[in-house]
Kinemage of the C-alpha trace (Angstrom):
@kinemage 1
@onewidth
@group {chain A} dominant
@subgroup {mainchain}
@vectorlist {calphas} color= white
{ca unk a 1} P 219.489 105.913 57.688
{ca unk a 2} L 219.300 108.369 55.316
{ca unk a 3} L 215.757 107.751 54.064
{ca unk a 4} L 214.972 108.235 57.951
{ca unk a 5} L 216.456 111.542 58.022
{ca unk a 6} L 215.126 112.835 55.082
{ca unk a 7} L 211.394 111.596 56.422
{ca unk a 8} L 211.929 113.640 60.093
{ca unk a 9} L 212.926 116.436 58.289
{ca unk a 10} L 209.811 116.120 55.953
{ca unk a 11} L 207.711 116.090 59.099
{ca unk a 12} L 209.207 118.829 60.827
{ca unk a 13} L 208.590 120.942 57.996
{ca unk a 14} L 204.913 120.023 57.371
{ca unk a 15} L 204.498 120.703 61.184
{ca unk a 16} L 206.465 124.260 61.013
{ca unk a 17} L 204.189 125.063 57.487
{ca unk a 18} L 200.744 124.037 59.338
{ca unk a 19} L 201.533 125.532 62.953
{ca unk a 20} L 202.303 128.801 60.761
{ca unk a 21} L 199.098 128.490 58.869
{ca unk a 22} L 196.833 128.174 62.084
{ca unk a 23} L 198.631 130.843 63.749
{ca unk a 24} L 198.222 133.392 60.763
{ca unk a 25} L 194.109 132.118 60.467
{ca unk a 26} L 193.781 133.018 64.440
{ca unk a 27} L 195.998 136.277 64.461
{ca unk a 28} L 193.599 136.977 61.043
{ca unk a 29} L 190.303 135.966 63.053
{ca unk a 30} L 191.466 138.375 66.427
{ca unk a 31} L 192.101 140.991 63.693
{ca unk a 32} L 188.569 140.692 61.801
{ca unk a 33} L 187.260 140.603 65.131
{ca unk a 34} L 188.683 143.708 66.201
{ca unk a 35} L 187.333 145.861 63.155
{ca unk a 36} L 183.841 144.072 63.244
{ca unk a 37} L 184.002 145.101 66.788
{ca unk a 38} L 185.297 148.918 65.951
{ca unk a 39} L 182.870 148.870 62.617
{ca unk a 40} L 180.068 148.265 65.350
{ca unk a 41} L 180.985 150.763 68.016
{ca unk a 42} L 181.232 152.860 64.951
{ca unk a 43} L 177.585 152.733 63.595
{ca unk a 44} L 176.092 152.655 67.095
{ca unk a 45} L 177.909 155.715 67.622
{ca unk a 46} L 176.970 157.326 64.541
{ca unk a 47} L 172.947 156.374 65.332
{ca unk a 48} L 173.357 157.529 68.832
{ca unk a 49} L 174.570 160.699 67.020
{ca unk a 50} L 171.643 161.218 64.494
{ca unk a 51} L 168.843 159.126 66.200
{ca unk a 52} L 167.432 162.505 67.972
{ca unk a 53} L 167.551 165.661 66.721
{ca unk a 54} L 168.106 169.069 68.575
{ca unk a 55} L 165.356 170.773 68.265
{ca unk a 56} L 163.059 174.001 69.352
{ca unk a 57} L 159.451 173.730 70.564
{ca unk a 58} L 156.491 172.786 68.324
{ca unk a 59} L 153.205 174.159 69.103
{ca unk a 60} L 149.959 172.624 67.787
{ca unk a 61} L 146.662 174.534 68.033
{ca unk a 62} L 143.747 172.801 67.398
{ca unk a 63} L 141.165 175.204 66.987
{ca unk a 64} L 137.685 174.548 68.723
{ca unk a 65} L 135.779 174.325 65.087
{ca unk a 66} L 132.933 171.684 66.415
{ca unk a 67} L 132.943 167.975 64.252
{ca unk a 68} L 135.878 169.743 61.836
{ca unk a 69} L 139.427 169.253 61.755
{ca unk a 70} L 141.501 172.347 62.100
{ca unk a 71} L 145.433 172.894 63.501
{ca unk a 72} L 148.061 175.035 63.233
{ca unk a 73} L 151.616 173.547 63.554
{ca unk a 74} L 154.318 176.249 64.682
{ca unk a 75} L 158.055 175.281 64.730
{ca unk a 76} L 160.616 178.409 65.023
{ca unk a 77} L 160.890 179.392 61.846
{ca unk a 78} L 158.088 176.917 59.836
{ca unk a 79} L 154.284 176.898 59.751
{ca unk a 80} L 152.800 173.914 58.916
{ca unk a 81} L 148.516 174.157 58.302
{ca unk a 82} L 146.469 170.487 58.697
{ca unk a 83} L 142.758 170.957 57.401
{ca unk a 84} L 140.815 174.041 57.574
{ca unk a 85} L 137.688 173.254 59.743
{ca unk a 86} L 133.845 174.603 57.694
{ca unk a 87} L 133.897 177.516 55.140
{ca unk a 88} L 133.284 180.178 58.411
{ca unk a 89} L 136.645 178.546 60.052
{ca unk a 90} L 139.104 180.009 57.692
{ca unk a 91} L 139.222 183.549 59.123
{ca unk a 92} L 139.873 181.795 62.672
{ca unk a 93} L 143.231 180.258 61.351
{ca unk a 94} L 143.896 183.345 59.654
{ca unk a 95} L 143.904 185.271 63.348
{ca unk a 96} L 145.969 183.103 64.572
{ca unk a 97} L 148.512 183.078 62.096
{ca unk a 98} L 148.489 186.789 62.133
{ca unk a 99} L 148.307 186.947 66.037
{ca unk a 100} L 151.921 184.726 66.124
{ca unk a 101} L 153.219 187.057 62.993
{ca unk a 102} L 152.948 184.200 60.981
{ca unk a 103} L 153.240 185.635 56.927
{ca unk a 104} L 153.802 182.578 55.099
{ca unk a 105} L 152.157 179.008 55.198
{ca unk a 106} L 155.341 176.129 54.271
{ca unk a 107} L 152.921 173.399 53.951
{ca unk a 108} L 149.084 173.126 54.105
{ca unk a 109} L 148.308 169.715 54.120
{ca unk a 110} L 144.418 168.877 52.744
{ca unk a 111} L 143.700 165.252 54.637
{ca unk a 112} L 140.751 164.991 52.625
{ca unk a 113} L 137.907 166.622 50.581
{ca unk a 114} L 134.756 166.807 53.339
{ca unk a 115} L 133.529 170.178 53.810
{ca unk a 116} L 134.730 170.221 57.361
{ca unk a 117} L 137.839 169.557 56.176
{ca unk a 118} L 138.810 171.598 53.253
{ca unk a 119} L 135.783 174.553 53.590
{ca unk a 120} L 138.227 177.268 55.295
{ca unk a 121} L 141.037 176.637 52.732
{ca unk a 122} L 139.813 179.347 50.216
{ca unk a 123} L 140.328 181.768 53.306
{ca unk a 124} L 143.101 181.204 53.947
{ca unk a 125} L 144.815 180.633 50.109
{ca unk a 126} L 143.232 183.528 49.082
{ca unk a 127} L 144.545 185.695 52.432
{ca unk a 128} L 148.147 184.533 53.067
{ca unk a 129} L 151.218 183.363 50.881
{ca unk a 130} L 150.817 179.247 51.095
{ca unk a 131} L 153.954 177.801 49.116
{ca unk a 132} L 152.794 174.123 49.028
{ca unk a 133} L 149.391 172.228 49.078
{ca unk a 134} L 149.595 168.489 49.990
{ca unk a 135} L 146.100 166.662 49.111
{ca unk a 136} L 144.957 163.405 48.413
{ca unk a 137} L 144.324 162.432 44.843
{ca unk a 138} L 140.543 162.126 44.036
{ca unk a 139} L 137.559 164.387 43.400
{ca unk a 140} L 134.334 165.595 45.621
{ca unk a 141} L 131.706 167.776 43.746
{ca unk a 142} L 130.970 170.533 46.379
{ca unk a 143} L 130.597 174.578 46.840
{ca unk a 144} L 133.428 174.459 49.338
{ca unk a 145} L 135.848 172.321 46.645
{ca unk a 146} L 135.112 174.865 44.334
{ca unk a 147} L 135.918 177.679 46.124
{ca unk a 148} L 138.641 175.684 47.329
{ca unk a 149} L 140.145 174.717 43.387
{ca unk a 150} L 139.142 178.620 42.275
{ca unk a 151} L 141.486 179.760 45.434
{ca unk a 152} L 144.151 177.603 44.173
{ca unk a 153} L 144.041 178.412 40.523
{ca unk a 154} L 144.021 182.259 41.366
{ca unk a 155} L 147.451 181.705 43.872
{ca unk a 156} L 149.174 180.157 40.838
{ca unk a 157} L 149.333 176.877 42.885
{ca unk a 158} L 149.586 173.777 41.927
{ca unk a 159} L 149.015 170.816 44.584
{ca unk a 160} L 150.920 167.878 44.758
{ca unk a 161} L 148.286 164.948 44.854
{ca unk a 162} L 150.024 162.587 47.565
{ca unk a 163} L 150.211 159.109 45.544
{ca unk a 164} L 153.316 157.810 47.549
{ca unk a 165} L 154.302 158.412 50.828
{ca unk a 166} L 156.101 161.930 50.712
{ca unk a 167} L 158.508 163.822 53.589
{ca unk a 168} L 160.017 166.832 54.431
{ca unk a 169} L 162.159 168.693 57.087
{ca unk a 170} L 161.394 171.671 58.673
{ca unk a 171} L 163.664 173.402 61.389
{ca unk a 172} L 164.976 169.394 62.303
{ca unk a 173} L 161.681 168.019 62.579
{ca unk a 174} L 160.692 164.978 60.302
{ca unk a 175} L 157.243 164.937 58.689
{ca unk a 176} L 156.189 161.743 56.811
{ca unk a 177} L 152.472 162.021 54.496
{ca unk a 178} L 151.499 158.345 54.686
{ca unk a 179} L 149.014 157.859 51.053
{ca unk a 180} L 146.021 155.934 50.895
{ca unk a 181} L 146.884 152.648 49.178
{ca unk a 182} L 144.035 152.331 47.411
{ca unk a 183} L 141.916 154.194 44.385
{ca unk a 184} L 138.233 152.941 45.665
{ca unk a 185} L 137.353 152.854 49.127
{ca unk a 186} L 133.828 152.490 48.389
{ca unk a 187} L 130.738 154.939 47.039
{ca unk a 188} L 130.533 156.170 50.835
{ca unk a 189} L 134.029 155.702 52.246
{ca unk a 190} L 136.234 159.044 50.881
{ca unk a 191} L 137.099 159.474 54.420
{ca unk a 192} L 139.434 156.716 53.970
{ca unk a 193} L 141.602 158.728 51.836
{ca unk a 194} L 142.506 160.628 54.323
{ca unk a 195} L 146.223 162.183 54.002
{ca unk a 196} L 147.756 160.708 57.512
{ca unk a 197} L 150.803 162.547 58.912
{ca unk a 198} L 153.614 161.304 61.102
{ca unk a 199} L 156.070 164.008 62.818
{ca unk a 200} L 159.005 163.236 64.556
{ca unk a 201} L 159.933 166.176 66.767
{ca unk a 202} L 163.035 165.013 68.799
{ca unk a 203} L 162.653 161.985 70.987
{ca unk a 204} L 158.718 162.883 70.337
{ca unk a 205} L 156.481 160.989 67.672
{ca unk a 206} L 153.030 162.852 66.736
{ca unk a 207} L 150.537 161.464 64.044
{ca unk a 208} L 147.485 163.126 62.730
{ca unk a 209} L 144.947 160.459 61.463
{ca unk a 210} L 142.460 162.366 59.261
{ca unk a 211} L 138.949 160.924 59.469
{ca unk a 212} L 140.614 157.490 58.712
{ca unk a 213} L 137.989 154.921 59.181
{ca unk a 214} L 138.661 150.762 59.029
{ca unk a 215} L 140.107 150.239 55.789
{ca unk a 216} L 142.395 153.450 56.401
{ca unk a 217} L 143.127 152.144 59.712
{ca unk a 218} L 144.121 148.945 58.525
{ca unk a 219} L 146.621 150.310 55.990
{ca unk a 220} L 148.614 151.877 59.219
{ca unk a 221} L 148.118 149.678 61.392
{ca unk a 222} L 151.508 148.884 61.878
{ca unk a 223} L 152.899 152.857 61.300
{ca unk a 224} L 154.597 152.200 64.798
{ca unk a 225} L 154.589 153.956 68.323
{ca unk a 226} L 153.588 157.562 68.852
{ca unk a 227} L 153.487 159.863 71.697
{ca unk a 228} L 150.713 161.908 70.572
{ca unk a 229} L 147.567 161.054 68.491
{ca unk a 230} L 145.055 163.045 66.746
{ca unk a 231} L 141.995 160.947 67.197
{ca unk a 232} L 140.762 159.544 63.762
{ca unk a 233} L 137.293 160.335 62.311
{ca unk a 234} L 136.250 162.766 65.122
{ca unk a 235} L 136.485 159.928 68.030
{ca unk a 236} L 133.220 157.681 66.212
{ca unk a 237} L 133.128 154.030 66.836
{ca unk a 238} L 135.124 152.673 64.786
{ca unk a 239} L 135.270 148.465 64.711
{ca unk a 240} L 139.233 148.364 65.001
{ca unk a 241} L 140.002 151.844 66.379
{ca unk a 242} L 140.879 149.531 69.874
{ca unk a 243} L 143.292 147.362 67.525
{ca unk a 244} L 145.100 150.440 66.254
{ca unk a 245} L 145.227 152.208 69.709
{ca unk a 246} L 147.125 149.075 71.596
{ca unk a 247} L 149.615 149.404 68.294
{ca unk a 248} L 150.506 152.680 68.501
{ca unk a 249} L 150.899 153.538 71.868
{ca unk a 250} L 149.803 157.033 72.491
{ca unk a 251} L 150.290 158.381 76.129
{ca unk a 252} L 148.043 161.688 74.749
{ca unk a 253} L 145.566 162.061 72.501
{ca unk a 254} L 143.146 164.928 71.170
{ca unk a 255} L 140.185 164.666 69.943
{ca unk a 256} L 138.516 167.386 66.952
{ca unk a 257} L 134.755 166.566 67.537
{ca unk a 258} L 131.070 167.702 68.763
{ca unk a 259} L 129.561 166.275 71.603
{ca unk a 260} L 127.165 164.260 69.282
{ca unk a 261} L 129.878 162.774 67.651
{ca unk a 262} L 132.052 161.496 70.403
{ca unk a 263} L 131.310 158.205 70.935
{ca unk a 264} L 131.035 156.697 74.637
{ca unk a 265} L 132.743 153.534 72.881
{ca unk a 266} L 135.974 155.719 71.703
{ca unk a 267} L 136.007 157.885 75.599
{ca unk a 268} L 135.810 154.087 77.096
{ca unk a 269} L 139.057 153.124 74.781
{ca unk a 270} L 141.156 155.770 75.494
{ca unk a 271} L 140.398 155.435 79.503
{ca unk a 272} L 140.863 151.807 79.295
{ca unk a 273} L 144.419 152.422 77.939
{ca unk a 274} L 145.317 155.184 80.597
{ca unk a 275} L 145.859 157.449 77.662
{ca unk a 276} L 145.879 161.168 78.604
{ca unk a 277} L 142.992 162.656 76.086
{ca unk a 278} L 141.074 166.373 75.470
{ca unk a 279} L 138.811 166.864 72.833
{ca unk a 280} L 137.442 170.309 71.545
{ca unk a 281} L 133.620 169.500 72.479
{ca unk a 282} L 134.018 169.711 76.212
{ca unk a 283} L 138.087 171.759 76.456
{ca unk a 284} L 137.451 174.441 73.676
{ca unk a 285} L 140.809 175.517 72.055
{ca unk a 286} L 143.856 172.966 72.811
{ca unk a 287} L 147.592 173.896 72.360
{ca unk a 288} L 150.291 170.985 72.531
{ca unk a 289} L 153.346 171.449 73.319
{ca unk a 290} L 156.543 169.211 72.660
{ca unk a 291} L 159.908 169.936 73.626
{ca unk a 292} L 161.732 167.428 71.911
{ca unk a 293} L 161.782 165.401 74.752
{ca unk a 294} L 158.426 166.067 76.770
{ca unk a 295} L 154.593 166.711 75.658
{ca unk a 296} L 152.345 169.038 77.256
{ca unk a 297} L 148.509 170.294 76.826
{ca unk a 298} L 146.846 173.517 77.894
{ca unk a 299} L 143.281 173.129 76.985
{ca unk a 300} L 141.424 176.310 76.559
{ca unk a 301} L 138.678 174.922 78.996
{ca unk a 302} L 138.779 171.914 81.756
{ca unk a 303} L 135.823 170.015 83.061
């Protein structure tokens, strides 16, 4: 009788200790799942938060050099320079800056060392205060590089030779300077250093390809969407341009180019993907305009 006892009271308490154990794993289960569930509303609070930033217009000219690259970035209280058209262009980026009371130059960024690239730079170096030079890290032997390294050496600046990818804020707006991956593109293929830059402006994404050809376009192929593109390598053919348009999206584009260079192939691209596009051979002087939220473009000429 006793032994009996003693074994229902054995039960009961192995019962009682396992019933408490369960209850304390579920109660510690609701309880995990309750702070995983605060931890998330948390976070996608905090990127809801500092996903998009509040920002004040940026306006892009892109000056109507012919087959050169040439714009002027203007953010409220930043100036950001890409390329410098031909050696004659410089004093046309210099009127601009002046004609917007523009005294200073934050960043000019050199995408690469083609005379229609880098020949205004020594203008404008030599003509207003430039506090930092962004260029891609290799040589050209050429009158306008010269000028261009002289200019430099007299301002007392030193350029930072873009080896990794390197960013910056101005006034809330992201830039990103994407760096060629490689050291040899080929005897005939420096365009494929080209410097390529990524701003995020608010809800906006705008990206400035250089004269990036196929082995440049390759590299960024998968950079990701954009709202805005600057047209690489003047709007040639190039064999995977149609590739790298369907990846990055672009509802506008712009084009820096002659009429000779402008390629029926590239036009027939950008149509096919309903993307919204100008160039400077037939619309003159462009300005973009983002918001933040919305893009708009006020070409100089319409046709």
């Amino acid at each position: 009788m006793l032994r009996k006892l003693l074994g229902v009271m054995m039960s009961a308490f192995i019962f009682v200790t396992v019933f408490s154990s369960c209850a304390k794993k579920a109660s510690s289960n609701e309880n995990e799942e309750q702070n995983n569930s605060t931890s998330s509303e948390q976070e996608g609070t905090s990127l809801a938060v500092t996903e998009v930033k509040n920002v004040e217009p940026l306006e892009i000219t892109f000056l109507d050099v012919g087959k050169a690259d040439s714009m002027i970035l203007r953010l409220q209280n930043s100036t950001v320079v890409i390329d410098c058209g031909e050696k004659g262009d410089g004093k046309d980026i210099i009127e601009i800056l002046e004609q917007n009371n523009i005294t200073y130059v934050d960043y000019l960024i050199i995408t690469h060392y083609d005379k229609d690239h880098v020949g205004g730079a020594a203008k404008v170096i030599n003509n207003i205060e430039v506090r930092n030079v962004l260029a891609p890290d290799y040589e050209e032997d050429s009158d306008e590089m010269e000028k261009y390294n002289n200019a430099l050496q007299e301002s007392g600046i030193t350029p930072q030779l873009i080896t990794s990818d390197f960013s910056f804020t101005l006034d809330n707006t992201d830039f990103t300077v994407y760096a060629p991956e490689k050291s040899y593109y080929g005897d005939d293929d420096d365009n494929d250093f080209s410097l390529v830059t990524k701003v995020v402006h608010g809800k906006n994404v705008l990206l400035f390809t250089g004269d990036a050809m196929e082995q440049r376009l390759e590299e960024i192929m998968n950079i990701g969407d954009c709202d805005f593109l600057k047209v690489p390598y003047h709007g040639r053919k190039l064999d995977n341009l149609e590739e790298f348009l369907k990846n990055v999206t672009p509802e506008y584009a712009v084009v820096c180019t002659s009429k000779g260079e402008f390629a029926e192939e590239t036009q027939n691209l950008l149509s096919a993907d309903n993307i919204e596009y100008y160039s400077t051979c037939y619309n003159g002087q462009i300005e973009v305009v983002s918001d933040g939220q919305n893009i708009s473009v006020t070409p100089e000429k319409t046709t």
